[in-house]
TIVO-2410 file (N, C-alpha, C; in nm, 3 decimals):
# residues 164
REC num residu      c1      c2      c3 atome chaine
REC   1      X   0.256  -1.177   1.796     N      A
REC   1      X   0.363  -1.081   1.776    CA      A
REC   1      X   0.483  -1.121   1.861     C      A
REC   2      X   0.633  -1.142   1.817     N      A
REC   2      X   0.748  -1.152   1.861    CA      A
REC   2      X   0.720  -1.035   1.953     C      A
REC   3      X   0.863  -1.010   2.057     N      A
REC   3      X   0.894  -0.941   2.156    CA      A
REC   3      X   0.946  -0.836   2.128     C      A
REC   4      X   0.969  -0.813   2.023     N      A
REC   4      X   1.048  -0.711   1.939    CA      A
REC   4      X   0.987  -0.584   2.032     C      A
REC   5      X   1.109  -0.517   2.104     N      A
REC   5      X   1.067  -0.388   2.105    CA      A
REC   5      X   1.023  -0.269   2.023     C      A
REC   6      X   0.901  -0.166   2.024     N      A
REC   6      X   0.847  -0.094   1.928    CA      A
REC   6      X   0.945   0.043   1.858     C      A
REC   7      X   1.068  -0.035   1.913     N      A
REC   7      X   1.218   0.067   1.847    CA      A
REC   7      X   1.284  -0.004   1.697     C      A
REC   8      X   1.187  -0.095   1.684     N      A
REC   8      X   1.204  -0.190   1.573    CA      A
REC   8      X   1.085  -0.207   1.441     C      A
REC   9      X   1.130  -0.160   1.319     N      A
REC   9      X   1.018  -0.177   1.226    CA      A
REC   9      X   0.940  -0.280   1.224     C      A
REC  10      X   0.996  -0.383   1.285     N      A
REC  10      X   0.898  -0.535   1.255    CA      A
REC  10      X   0.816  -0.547   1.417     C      A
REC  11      X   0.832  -0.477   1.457     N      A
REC  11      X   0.757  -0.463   1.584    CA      A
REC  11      X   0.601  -0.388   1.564     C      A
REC  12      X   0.579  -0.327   1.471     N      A
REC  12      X   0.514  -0.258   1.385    CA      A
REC  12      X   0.377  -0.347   1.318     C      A
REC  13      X   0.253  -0.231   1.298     N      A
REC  13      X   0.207  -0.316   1.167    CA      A
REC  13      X   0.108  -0.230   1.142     C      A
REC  14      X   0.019  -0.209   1.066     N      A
REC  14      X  -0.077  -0.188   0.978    CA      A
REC  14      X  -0.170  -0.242   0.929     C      A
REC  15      X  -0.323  -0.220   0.871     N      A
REC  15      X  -0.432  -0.283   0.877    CA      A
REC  15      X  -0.433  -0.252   0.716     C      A
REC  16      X  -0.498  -0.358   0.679     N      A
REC  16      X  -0.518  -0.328   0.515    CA      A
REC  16      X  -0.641  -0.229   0.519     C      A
REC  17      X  -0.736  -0.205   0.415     N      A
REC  17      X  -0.843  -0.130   0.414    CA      A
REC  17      X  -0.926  -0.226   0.408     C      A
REC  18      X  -0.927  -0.379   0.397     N      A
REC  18      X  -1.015  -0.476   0.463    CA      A
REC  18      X  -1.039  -0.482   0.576     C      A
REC  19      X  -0.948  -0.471   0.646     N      A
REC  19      X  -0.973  -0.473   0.806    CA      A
REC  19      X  -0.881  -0.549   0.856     C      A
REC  20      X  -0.774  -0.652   0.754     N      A
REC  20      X  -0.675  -0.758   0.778    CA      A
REC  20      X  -0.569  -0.689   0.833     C      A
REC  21      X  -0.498  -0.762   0.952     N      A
REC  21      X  -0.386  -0.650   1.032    CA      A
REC  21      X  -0.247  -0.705   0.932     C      A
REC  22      X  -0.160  -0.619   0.901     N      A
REC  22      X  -0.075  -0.620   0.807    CA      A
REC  22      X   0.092  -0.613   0.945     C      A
REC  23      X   0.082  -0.725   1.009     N      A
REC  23      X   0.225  -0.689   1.062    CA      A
REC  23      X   0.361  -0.627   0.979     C      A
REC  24      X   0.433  -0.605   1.020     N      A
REC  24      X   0.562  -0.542   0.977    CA      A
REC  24      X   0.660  -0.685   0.957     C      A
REC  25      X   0.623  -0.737   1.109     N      A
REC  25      X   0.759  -0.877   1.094    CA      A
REC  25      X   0.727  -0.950   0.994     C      A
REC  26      X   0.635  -0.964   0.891     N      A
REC  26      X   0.582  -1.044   0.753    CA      A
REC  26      X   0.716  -1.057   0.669     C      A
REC  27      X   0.733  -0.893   0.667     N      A
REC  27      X   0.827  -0.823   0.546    CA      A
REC  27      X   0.984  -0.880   0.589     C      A
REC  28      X   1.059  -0.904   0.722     N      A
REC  28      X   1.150  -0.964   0.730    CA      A
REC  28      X   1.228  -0.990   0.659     C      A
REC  29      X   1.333  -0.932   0.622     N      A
REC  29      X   1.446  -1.020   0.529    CA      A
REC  29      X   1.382  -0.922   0.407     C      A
REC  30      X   1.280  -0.877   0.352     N      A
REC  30      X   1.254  -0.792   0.246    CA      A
REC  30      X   1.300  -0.633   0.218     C      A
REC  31      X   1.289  -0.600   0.124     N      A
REC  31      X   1.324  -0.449   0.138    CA      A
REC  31      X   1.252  -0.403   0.095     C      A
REC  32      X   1.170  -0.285   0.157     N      A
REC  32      X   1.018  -0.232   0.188    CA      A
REC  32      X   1.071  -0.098   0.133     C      A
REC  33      X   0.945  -0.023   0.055     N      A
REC  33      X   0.937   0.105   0.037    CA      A
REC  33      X   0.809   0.139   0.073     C      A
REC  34      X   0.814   0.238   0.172     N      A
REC  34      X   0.692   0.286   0.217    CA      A
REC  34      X   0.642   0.429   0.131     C      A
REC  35      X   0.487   0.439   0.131     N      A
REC  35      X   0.478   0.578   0.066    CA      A
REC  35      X   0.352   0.594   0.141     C      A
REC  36      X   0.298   0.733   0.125     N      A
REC  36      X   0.217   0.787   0.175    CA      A
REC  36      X   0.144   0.824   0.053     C      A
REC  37      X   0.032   0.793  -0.012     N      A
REC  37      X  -0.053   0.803  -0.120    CA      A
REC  37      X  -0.161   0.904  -0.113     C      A
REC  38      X  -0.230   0.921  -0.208     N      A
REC  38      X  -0.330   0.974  -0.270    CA      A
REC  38      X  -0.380   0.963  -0.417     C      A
REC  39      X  -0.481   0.940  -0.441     N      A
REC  39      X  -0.550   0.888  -0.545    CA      A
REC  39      X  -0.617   1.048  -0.611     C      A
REC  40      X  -0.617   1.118  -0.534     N      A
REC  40      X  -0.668   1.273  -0.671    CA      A
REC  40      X  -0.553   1.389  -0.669     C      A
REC  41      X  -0.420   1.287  -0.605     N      A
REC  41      X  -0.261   1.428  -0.594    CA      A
REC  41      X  -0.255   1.441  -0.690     C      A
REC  42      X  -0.175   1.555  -0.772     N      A
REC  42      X  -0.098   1.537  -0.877    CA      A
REC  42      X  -0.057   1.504  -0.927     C      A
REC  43      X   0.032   1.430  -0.804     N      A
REC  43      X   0.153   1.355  -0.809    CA      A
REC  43      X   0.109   1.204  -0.814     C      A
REC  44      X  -0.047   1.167  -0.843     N      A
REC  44      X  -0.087   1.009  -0.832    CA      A
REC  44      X  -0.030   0.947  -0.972     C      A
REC  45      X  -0.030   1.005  -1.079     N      A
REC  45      X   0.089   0.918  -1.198    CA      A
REC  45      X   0.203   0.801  -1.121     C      A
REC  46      X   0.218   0.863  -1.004     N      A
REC  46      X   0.362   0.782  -0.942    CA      A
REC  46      X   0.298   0.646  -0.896     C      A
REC  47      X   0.177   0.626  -0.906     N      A
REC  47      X   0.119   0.454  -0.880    CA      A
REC  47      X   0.210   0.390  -0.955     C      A
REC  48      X   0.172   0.437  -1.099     N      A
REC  48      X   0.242   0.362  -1.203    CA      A
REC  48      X   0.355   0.288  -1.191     C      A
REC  49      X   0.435   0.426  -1.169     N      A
REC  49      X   0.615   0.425  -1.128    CA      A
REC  49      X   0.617   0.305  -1.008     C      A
REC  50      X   0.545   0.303  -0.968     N      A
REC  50      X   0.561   0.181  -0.811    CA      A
REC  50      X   0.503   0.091  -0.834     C      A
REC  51      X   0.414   0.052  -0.909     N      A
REC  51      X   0.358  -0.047  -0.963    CA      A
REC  51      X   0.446  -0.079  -1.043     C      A
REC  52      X   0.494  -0.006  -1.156     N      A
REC  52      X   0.645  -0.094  -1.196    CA      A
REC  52      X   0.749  -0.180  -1.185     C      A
REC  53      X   0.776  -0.054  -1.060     N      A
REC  53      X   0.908  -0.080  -0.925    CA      A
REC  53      X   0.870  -0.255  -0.874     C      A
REC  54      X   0.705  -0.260  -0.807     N      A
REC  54      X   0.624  -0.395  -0.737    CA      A
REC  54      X   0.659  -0.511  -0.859     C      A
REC  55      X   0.617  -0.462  -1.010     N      A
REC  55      X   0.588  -0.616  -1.066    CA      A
REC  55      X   0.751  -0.644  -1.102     C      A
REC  56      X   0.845  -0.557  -1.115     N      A
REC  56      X   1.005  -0.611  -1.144    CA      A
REC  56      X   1.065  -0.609  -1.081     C      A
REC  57      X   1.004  -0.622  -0.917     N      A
REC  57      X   1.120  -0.663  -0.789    CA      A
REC  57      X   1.102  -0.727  -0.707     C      A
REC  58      X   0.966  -0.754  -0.699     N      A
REC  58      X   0.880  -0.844  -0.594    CA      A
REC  58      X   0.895  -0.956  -0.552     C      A
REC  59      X   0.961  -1.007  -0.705     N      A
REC  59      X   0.987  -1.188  -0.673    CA      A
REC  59      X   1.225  -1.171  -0.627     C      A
REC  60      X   1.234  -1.037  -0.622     N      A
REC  60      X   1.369  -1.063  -0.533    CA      A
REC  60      X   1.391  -0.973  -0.442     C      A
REC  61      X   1.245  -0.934  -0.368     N      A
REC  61      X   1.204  -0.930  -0.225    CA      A
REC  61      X   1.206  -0.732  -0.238     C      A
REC  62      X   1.141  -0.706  -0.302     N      A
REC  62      X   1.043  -0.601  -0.271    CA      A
REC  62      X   0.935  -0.550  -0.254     C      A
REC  63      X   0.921  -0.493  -0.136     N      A
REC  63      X   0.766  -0.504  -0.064    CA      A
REC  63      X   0.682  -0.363  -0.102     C      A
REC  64      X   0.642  -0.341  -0.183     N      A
REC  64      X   0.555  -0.177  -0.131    CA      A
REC  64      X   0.454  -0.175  -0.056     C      A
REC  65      X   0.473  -0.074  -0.021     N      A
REC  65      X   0.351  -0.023   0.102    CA      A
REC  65      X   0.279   0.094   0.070     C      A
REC  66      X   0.190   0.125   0.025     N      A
REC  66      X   0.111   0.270  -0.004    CA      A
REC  66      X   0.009   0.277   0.131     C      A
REC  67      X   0.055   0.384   0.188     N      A
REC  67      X  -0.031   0.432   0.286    CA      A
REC  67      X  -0.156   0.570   0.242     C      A
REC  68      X  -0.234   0.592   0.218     N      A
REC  68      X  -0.303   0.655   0.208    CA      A
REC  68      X  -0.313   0.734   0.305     C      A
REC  69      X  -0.337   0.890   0.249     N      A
REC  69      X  -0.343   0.995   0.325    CA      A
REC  69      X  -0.411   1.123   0.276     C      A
REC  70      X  -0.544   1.171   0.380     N      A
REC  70      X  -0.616   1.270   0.329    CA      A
REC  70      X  -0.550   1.378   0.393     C      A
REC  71      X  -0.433   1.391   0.460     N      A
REC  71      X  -0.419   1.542   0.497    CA      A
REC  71      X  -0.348   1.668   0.445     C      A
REC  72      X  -0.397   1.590   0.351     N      A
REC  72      X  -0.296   1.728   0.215    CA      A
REC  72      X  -0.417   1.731   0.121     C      A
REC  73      X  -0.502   1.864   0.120     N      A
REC  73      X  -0.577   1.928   0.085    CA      A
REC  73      X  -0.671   1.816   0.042     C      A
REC  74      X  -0.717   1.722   0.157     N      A
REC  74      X  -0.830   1.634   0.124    CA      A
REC  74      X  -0.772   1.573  -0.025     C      A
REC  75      X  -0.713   1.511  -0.051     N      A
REC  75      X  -0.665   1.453  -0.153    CA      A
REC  75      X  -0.656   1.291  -0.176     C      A
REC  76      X  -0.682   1.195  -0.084     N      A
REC  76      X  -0.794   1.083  -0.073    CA      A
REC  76      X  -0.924   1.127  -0.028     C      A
REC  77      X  -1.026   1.086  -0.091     N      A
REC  77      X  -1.144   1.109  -0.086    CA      A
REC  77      X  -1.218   1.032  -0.044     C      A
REC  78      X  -1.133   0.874  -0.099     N      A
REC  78      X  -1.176   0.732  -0.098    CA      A
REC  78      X  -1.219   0.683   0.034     C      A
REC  79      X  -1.322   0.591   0.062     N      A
REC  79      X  -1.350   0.512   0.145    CA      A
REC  79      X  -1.252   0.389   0.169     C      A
REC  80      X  -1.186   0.321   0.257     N      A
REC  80      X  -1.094   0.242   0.300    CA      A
REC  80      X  -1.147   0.119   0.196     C      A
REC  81      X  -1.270   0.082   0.189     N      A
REC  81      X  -1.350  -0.035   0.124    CA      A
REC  81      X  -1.341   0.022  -0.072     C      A
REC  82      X  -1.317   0.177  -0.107     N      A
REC  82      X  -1.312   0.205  -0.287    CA      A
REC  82      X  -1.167   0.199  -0.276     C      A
REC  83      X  -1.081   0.257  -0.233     N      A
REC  83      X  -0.966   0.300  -0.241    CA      A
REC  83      X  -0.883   0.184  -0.309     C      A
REC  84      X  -0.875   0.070  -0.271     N      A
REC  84      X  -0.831  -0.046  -0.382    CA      A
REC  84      X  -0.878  -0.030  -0.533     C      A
REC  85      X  -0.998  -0.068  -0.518     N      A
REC  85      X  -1.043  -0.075  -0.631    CA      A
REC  85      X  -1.000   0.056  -0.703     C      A
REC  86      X  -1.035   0.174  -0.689     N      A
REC  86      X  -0.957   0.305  -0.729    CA      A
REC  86      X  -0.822   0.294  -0.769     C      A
REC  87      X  -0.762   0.220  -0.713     N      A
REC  87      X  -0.611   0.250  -0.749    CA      A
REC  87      X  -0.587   0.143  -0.831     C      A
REC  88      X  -0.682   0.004  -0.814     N      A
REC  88      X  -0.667  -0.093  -0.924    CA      A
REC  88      X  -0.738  -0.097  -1.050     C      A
REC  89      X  -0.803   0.033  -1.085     N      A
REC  89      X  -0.916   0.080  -1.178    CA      A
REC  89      X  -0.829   0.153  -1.276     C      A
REC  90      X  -0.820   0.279  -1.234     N      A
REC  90      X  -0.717   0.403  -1.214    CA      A
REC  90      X  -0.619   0.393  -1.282     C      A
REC  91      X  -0.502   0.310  -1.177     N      A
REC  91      X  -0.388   0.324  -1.187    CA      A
REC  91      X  -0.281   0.173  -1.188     C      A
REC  92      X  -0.385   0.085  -1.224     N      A
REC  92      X  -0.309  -0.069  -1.225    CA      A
REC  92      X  -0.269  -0.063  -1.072     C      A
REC  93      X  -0.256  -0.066  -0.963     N      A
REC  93      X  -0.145  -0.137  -0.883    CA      A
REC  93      X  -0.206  -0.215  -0.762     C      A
REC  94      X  -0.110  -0.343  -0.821     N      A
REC  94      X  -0.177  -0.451  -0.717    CA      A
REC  94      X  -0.079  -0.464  -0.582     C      A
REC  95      X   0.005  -0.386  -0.527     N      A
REC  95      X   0.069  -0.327  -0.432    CA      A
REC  95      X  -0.017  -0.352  -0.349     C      A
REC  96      X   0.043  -0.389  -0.232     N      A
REC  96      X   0.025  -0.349  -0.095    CA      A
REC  96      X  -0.081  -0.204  -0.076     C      A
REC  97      X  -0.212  -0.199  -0.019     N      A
REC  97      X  -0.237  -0.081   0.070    CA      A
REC  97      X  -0.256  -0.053   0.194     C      A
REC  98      X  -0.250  -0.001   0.261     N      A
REC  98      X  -0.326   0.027   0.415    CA      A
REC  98      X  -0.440   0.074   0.399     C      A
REC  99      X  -0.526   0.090   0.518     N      A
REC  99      X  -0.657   0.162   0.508    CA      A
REC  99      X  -0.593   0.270   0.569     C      A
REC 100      X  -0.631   0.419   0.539     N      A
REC 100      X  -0.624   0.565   0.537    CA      A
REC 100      X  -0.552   0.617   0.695     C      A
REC 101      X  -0.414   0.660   0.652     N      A
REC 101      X  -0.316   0.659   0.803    CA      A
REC 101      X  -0.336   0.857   0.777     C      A
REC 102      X  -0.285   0.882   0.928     N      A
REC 102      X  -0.252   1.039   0.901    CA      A
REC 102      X  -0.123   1.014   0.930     C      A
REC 103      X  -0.022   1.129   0.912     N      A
REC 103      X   0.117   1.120   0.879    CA      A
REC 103      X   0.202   1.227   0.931     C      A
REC 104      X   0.092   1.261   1.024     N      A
REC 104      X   0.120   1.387   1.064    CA      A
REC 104      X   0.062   1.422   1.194     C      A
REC 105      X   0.071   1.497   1.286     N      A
REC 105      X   0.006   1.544   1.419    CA      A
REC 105      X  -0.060   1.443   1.525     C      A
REC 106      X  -0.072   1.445   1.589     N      A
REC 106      X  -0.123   1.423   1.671    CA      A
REC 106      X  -0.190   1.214   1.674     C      A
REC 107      X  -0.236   1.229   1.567     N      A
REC 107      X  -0.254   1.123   1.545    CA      A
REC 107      X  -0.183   1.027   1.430     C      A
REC 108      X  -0.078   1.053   1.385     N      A
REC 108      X   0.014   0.980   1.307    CA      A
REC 108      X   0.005   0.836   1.359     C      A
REC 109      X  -0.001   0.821   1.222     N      A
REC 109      X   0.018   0.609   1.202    CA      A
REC 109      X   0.191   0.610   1.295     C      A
REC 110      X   0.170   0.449   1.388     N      A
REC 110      X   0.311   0.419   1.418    CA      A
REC 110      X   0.429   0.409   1.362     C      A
REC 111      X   0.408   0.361   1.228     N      A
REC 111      X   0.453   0.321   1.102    CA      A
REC 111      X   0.553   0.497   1.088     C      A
REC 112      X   0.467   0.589   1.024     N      A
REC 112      X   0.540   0.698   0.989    CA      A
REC 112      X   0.627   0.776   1.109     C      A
REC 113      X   0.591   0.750   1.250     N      A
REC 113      X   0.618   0.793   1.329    CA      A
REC 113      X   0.765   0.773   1.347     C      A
REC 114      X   0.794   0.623   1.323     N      A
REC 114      X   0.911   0.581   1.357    CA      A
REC 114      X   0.958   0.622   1.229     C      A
REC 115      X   0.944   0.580   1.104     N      A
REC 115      X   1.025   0.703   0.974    CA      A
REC 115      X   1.075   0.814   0.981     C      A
REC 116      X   0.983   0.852   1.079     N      A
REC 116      X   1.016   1.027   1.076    CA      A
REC 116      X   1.160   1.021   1.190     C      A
REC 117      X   1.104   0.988   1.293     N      A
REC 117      X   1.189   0.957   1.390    CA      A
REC 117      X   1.309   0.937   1.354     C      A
REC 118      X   1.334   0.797   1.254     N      A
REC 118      X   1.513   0.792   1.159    CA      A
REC 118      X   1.548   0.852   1.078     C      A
REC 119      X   1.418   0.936   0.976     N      A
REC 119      X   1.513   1.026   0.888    CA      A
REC 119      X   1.435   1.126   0.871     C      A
REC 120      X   1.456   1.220   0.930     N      A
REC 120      X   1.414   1.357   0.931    CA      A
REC 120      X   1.430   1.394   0.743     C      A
REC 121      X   1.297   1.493   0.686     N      A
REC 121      X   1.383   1.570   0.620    CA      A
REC 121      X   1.407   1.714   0.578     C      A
REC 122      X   1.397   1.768   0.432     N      A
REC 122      X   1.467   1.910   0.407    CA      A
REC 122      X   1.371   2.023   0.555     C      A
REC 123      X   1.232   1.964   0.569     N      A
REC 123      X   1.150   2.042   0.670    CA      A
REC 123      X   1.165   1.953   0.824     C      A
REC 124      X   1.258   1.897   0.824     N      A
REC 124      X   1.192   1.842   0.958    CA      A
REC 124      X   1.178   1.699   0.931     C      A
REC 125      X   1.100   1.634   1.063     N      A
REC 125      X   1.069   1.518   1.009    CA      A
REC 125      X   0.919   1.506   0.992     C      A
REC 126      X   0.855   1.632   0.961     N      A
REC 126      X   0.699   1.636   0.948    CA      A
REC 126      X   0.710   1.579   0.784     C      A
REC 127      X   0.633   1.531   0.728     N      A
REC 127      X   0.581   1.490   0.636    CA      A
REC 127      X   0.541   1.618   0.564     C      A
REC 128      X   0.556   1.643   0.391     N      A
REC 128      X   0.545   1.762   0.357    CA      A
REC 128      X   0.414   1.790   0.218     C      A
REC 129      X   0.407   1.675   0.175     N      A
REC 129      X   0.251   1.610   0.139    CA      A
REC 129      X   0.277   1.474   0.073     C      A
REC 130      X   0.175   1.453   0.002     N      A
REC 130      X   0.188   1.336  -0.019    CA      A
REC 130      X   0.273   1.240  -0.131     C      A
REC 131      X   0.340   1.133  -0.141     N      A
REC 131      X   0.398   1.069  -0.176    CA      A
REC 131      X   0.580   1.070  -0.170     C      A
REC 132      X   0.514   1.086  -0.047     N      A
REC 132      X   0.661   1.111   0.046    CA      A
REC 132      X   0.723   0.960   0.029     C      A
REC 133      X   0.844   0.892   0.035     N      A
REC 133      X   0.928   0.772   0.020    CA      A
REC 133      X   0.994   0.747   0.089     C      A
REC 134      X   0.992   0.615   0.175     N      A
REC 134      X   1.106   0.562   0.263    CA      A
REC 134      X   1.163   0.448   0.248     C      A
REC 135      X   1.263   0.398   0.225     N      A
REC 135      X   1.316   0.309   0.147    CA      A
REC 135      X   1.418   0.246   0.314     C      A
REC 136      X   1.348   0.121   0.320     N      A
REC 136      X   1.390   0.015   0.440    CA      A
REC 136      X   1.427  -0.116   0.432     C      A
REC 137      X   1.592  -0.119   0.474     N      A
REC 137      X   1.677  -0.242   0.434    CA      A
REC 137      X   1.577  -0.392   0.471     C      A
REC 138      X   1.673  -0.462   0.455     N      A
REC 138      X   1.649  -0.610   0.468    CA      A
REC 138      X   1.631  -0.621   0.632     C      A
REC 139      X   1.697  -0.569   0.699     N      A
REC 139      X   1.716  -0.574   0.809    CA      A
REC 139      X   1.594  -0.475   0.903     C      A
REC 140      X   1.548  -0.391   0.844     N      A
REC 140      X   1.443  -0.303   0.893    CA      A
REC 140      X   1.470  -0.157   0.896     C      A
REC 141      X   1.612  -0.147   0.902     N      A
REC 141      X   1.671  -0.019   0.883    CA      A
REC 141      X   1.603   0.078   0.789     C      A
REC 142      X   1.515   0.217   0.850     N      A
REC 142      X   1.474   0.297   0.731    CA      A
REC 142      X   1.663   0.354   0.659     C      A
REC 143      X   1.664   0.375   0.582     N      A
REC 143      X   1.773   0.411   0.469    CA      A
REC 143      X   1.774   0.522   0.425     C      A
REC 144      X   1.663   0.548   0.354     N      A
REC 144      X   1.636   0.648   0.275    CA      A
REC 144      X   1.499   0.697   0.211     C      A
REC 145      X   1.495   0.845   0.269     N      A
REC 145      X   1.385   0.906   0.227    CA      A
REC 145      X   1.373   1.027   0.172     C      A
REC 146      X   1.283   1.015   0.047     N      A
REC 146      X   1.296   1.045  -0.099    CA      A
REC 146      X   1.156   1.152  -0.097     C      A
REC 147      X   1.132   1.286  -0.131     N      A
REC 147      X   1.024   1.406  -0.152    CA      A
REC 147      X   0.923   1.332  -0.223     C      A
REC 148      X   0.838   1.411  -0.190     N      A
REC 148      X   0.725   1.376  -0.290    CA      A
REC 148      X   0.775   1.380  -0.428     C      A
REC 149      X   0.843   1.508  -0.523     N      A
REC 149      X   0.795   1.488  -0.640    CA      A
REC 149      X   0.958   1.423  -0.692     C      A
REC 150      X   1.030   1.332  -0.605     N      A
REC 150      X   1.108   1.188  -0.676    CA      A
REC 150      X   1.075   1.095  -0.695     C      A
REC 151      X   1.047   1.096  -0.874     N      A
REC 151      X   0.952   0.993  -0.935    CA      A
REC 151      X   1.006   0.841  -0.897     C      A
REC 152      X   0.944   0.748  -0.877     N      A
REC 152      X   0.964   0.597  -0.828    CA      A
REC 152      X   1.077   0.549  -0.958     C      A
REC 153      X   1.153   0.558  -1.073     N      A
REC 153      X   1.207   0.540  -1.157    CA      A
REC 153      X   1.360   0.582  -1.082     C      A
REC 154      X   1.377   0.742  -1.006     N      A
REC 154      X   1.497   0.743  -0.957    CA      A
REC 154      X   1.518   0.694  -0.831     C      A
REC 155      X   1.429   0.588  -0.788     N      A
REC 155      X   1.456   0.492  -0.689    CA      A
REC 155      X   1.500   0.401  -0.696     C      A
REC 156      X   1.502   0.321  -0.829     N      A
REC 156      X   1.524   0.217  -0.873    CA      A
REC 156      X   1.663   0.142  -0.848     C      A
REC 157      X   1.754   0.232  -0.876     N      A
REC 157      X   1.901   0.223  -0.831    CA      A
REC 157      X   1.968   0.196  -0.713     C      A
REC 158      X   1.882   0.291  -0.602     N      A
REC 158      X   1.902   0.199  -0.462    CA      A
REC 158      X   1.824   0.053  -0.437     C      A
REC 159      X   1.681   0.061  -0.519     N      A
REC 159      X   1.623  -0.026  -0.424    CA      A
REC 159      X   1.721  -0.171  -0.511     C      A
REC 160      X   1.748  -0.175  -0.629     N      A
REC 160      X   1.844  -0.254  -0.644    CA      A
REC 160      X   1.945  -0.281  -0.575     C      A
REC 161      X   2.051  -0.191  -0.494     N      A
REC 161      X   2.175  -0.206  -0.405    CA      A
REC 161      X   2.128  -0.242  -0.309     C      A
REC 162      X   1.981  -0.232  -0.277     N      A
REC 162      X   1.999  -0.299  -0.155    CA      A
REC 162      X   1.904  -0.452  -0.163     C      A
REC 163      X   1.879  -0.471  -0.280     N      A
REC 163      X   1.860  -0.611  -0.295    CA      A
REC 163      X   1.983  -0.706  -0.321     C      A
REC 164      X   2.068  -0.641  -0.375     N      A
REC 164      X   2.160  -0.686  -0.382    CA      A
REC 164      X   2.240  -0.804  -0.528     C      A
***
């Protein structure tokens, strides 16, 4: 790991649900959308929408990140080891996952911590359930963050401006 102080997204990282540590400084120079997932929300149709977003932007540097999260009415169920396969069964997406972060209290992933930290939103910067959106420049800068129920389609428009 560079020296990067932990006031910096690439200072950062995350573990897949293999167990593989997923640094942040990887993504460098990319423009990352982070989400906070669930595989039995409501709102899980939106794989699709990001799996979309992944296969028609990927090759001009867009990264997704689905973080999984049971703290909205137990709504991953999945084991860190099904939860791929679930979402690649399911819902097509060969996206980026983490193994199962909380997003909230006490024990929040570093990752969301610092999100919350740059962009508070309509509640705060608590997380309000799942498939919450943070949309982070080339540079690491979080940008913009998008409610749960803004489908991955009206993202499309920024994450283009800031590919450029």
């Amino acid at each position: 790991m560079s020296n990067k102080n932990i006031d910096t997204f690439y200072a950062l990282s995350a573990t897949a649900p293999s167990g593989k540590a997923l640094p942040m400084e990887a993504y460098e120079g990319k423009v990352v959308l982070i989400v906070n997932t669930a595989t039995k929300c409501g709102l899980a149709p939106q794989f699709e929408g990001l799996e979309h977003l992944h296969q028609q932007y990927k090759d001009q540097g867009l990264v997704i990140l689905g973080f999984p999260c049971d703290q909205f009415a137990g709504q991953e169920p999945e084991e860190n080891n099904k939860m791929e396969m679930t979402c690649l069964v399911n819902h097509g997406v060969t996206f980026q996952l983490t193994e199962k972060v909380n997003v909230n209290g006490a024990d929040t992933h570093p990752v969301f911590k610092f999100l919350k930290d740059n962009l508070s939103g309509l509640f705060g910067s608590r997380i309000k359930w799942n498939f919450t959106k943070f949309l982070i420049d080339r540079n690491g800068k979080p940008v913009k963050r998008f409610s749960p129920i803004v489908k991955p389609a009206k993202i499309e428009a920024d994450i283009q401006q800031l590919l450029g």
